[in-house]
C-alpha positions in Angstrom: 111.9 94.3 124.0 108.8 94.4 126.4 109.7 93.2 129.9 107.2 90.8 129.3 109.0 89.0 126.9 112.5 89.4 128.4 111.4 88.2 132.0 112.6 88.9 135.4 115.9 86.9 135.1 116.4 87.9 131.8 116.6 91.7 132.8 118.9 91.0 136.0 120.8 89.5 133.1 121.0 92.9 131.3 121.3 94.9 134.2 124.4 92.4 135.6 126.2 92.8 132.0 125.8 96.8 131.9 127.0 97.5 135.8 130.5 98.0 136.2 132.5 95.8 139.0 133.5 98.8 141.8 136.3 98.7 144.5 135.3 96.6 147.6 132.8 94.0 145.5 133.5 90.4 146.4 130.4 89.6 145.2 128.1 91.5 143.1 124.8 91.3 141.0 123.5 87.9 140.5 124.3 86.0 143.8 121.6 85.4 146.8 123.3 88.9 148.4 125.8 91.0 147.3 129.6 90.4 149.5 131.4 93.6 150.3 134.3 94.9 152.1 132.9 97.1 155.1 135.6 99.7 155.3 136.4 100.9 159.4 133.9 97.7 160.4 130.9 100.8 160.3 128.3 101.9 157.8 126.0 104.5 156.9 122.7 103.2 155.8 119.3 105.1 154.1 116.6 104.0 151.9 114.1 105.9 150.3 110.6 104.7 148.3 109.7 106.3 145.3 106.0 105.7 144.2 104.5 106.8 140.8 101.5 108.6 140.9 102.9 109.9 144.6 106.8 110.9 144.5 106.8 111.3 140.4 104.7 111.6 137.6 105.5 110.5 134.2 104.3 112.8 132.1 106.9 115.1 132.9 109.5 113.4 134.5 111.7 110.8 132.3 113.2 107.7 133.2 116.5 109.1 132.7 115.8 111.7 135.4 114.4 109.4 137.7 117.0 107.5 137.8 119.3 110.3 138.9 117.1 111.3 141.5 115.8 108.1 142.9 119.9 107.8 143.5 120.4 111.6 144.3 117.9 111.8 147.2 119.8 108.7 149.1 123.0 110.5 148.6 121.8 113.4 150.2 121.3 111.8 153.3 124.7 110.3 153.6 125.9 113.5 152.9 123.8 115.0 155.9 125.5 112.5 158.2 129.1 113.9 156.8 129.6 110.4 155.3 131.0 108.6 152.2 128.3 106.5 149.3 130.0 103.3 148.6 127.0 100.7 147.4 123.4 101.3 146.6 120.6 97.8 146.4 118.1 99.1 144.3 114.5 97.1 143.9 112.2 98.0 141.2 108.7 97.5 140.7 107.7 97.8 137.0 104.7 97.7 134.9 104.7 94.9 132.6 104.3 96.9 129.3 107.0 98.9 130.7 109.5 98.8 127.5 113.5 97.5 128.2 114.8 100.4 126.5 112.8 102.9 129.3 114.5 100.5 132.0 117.4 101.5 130.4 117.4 105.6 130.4 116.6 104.6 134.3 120.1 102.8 135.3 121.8 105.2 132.7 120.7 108.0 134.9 121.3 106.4 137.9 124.9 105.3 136.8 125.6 108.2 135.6 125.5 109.4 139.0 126.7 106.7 140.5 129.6 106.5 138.6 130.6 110.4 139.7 129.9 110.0 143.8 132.2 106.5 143.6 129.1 104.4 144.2 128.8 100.6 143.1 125.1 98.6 142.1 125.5 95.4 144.0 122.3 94.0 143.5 118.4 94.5 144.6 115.3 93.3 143.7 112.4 93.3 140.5 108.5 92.2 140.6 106.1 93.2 138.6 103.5 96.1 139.8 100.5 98.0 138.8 102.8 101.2 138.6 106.4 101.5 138.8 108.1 101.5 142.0 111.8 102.2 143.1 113.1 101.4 146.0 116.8 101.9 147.2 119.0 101.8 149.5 122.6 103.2 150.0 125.2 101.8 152.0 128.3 104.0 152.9 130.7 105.0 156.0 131.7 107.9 157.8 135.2 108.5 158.1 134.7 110.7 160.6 132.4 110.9 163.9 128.6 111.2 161.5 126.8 114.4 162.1 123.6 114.3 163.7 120.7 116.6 164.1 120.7 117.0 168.0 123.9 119.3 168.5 122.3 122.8 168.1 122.6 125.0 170.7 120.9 128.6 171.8 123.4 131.4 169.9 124.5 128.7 166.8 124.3 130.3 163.5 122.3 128.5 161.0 123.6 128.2 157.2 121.9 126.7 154.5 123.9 125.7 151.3 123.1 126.5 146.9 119.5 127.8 147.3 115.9 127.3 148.2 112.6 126.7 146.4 114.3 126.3 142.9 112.0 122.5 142.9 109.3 123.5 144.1 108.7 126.4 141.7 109.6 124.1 139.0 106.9 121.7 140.0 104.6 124.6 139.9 105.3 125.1 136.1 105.0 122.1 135.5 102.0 121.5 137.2 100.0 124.7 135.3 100.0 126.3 138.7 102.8 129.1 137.3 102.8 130.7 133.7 106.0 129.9 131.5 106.9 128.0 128.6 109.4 124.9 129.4 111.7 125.8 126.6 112.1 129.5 128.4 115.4 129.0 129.9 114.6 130.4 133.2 112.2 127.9 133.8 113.7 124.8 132.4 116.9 125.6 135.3 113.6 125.4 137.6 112.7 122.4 136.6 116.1 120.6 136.4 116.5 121.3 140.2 113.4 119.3 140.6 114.4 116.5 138.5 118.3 116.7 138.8 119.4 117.4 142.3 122.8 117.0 143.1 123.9 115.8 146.8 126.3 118.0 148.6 128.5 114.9 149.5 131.8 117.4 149.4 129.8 119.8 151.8 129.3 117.4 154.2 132.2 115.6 154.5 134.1 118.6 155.1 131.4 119.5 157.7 132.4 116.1 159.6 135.9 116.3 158.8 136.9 119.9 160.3 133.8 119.2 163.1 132.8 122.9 162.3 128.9 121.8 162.5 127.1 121.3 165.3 123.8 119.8 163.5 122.6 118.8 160.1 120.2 118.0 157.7 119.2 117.7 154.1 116.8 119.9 152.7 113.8 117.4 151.5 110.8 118.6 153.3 110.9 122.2 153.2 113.2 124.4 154.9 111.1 125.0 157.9 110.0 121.7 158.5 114.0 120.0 158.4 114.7 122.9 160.5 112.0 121.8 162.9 113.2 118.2 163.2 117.1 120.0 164.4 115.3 122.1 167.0 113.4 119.5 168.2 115.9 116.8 168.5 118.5 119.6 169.8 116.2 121.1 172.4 116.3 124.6 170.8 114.5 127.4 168.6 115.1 129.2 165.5 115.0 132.5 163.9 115.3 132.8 160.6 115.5 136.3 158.1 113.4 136.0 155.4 115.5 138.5 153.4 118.8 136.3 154.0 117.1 133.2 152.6 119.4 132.4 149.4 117.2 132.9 145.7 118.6 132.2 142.6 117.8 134.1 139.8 115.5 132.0 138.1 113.6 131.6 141.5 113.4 135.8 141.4 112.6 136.3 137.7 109.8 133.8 138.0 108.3 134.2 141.9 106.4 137.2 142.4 108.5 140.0 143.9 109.6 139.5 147.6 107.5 136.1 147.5 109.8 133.6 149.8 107.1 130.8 151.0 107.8 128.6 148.4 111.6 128.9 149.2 110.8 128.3 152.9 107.9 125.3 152.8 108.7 124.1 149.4 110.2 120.5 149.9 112.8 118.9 147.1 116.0 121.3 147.5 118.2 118.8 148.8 120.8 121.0 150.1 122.3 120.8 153.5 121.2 122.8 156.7 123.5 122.9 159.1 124.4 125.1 162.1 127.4 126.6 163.6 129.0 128.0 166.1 129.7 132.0 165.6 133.3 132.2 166.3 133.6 129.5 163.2 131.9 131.9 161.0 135.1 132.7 158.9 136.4 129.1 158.7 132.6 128.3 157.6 133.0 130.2 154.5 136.4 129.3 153.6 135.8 125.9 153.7 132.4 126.3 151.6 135.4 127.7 149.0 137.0 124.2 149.1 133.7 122.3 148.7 132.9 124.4 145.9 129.4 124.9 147.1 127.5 128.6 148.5 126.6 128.3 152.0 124.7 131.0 153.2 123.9 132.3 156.9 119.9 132.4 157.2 119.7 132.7 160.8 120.5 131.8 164.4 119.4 129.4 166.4 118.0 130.3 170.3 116.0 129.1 173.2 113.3 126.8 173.0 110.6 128.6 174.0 110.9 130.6 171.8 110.1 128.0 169.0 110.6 128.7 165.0 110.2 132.1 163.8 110.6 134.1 160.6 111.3 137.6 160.4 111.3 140.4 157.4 114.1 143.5 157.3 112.5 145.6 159.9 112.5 142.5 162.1 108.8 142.0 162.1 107.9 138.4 162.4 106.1 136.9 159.4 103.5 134.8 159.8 104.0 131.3 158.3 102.3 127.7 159.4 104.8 125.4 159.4 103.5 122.2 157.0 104.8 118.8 157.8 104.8 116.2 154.7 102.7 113.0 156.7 102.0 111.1 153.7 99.0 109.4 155.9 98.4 112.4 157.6 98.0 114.8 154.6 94.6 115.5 153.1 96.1 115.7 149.8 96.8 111.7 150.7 93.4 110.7 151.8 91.6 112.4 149.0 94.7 111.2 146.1 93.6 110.9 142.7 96.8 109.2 141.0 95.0 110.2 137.6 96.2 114.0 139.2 98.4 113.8 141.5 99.2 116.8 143.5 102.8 115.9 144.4 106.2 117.2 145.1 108.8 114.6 144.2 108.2 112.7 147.1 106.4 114.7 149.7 102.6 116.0 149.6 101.8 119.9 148.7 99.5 121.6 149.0 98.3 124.4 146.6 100.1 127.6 148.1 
């Protein structure tokens, strides 16, 4: 049925009927606000936009998947704060000959992730729009003291967990800008990185349970440019080895050989970047065991004079300009064409 035909209240409706009742919900979808219990009288909120023609482009990116994601990317950042997802408001702008059943590949994919993380729908928002937006917001708490980006210091190791540039390779292919056919194998694990990340919620609990990191940060905007936002709210530098940097297989089968730019300025990873003190570096890798997640030393964090660098095997430092994603800022924003958008799942690339 056309949401045209079913209406605003008539899809709240749908949405109310298909959304399980979670632990904590007084009041849920359907009321003026949702009512909640607020577990240790704190929360954890983040909200992310998600624009079409900007953060996601339907012609290779379904519903389904954007549901996941426009879920995934919230969780990432409660997971960065060593915290717990309990609720998530979600507000939808939707194009009017948008059909119910695509609406309904979007909460599947979202619920299917909420339903694994512990996380509850309690409500949110529809209008109609010229293109669809998604708007959410995630409400959770952190058991223990949240872990900010400000606690580096000089001599701190710095780890980064799974691996880098998987996305942002897969948005290449996808884009024409890389050679391979979506049915190769290689590349479609590529492209489910970009379209199915999963937040390292275990990870960073863990993190914020044993207090083992000193400062951390999701993996959204590229590695250099989330490590640049630690060092410069924790008053310190980086070096990081380029031939530490972790690279999946698919990443090396598909990159050209020794090619690591992508893996450190290309945005959408969402894994954790933490740092750590070096006489933890044992209790660091046993507890990335428990998590069940890879964390892998990249570098070390020093003085701030020294600023961000990257060095190659013989210690030679490689030259890279660190690109910040200022969606106002950007070029690729000013000149947009949303008939070809040039886009990395939420953040602005340009052509490498």
């Amino acid at each position: 049925m056309k949401l045209s035909h079913l209406g605003e209240f008539g899809l709240i409706e749908r949405i109310r009927r298909k959304t399980p009742a979670g632990p904590g919900v007084r009041i849920g979808i359907g009321d003026d606000a949702a009512w909640i219990t607020n577990r240790n009288n704190s929360s954890l909120v983040t909200a992310d936009l998600l624009i079409e023609g900007i953060h996601f482009d339907l012609r290779w990116t379904s519903l389904f998947d954007l549901g996941h994601k426009a879920l995934a990317v919230n969780l990432s950042d409660i997971a960065a704060m060593g915290g717990v997802p309990a609720y998530v408001i979600l507000s939808l702008g939707l194009p009017a000959d948008l059909d119910s059943s695509q609406t309904d590949a979007f909460y599947r994919g979202l619920q299917g992730l909420a339903g694994r993380t512990g996380v509850t729908l309690v409500g949110g928002d529809t209008n109609a729009a010229v293109t669809l937006i998604v708007s959410v917001c995630v409400l959770g708490h952190a058991p223990y003291a949240p872990i900010r980006r400000s606690g580096a210091r000089a001599g701190d190791d710095i780890y980064v967990s799974g691996t880098l540039g998987d996305a942002a390779l897969g948005l290449k292919l996808l884009q024409g800008r890389l050679s391979g056919s979506k049915k190769n194998r290689t590349v479609a694990k590529l492209i489910a990185r970009l379209h199915r990340p999963e937040p390292r919620l275990a990870l960073g609990l863990l993190l914020a349970k044993s207090r083992l990191a000193t400062a951390m940060i999701d993996v959204s905007d590229g590695l250099l440019q989330d490590l640049g936002h630690v060092c410069e709210a924790s008053g310190a530098g980086a070096t990081i080895s380029a031939e530490q940097l972790p690279l999946s297989a698919a990443y090396r089968a598909v990159a050209e050989t020794g090619e690591t730019a992508t893996a450190l300025t290309g945005g959408e990873d969402y894994e954790l970047l933490f740092c750590g003190r070096r006489e933890h570096r044992t209790r660091i890798e046993k507890l990335s065991e428990r998590a069940g997640v890879p964390v892998k030393r990249i570098g070390v964090c020093a003085e701030r004079a020294k600023g961000i660098t990257v060095i190659d095997k013989s210690g030679q430092t490689v030259p890279f300009r660190i690109r910040g994603h200022d969606h106002f800022a950007n070029k690729d924003f000013r000149e947009m064409k949303t008939s070809s958008p040039n886009v990395l799942g939420g953040k602005f690339m340009r052509t490498r």
